[in-house]
N, C-alpha and C positions, 0 to 999 in steps of 0.2 A: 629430532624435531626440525622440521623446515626452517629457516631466517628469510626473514622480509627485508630487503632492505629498499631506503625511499631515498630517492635525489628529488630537491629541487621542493622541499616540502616551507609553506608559506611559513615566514616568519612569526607573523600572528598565529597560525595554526598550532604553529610548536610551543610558543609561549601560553597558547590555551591546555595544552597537553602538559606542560611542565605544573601550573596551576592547580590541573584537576589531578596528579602525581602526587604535588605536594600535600594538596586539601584530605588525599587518601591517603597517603603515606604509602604510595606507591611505587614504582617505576615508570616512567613513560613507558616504556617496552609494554608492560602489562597494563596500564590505562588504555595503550593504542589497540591490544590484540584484543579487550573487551569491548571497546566502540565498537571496531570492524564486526564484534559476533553480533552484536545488537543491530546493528547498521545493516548484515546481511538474514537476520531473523527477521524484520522488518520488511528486508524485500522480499523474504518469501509468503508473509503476511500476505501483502498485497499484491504479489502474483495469483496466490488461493482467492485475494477477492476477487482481483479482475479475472481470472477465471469461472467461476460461479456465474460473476456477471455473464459475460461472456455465454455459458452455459443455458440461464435464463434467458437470454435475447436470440439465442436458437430455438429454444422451445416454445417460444412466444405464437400464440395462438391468433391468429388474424381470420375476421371472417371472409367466408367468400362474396364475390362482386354481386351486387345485388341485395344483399342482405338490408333486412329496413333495419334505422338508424335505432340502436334503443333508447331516445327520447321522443321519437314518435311514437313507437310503441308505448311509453308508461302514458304519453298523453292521452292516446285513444282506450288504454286501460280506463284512464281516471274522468274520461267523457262517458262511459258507461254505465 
């Protein structure tokens, strides 16, 4: 299995990791390798959204120049 190793990691951050270790009865090792899954399952959430988006803002339907506005159309409807 591969090893991660981190320099230079915030003080704060490590004492948040020790924490949520303890509160599980974990290891930091294995608290940090489940963030990181969560952390990059998340961004591939939101890469699937912003792509979608993405998706929908190409296929977005514009009319052509010229076309009447359709609030004047329902008004000359509802003048009839």
């Amino acid at each position: 299995m591969p090893v991660l190793h981190l320099q230079n990691v915030p003080q704060d951050v490590y004492t948040q990791l020790e924490q949520m270790a303890r509160a599980e009865r974990r290891d930091v090792e294995e608290v940090s390798v489940h963030l990181l899954q969560q952390a990059l399952q998340e961004q591939q959430r939101w890469k699937a959204h912003n792509e979608a988006l993405e998706d929908l803002r190409r296929r977005r339907w514009t009319p052509p120049a010229g076309t009447p506005d359709s609030v004047e159309l329902l008004r000359e409807d509802r003048q009839r």
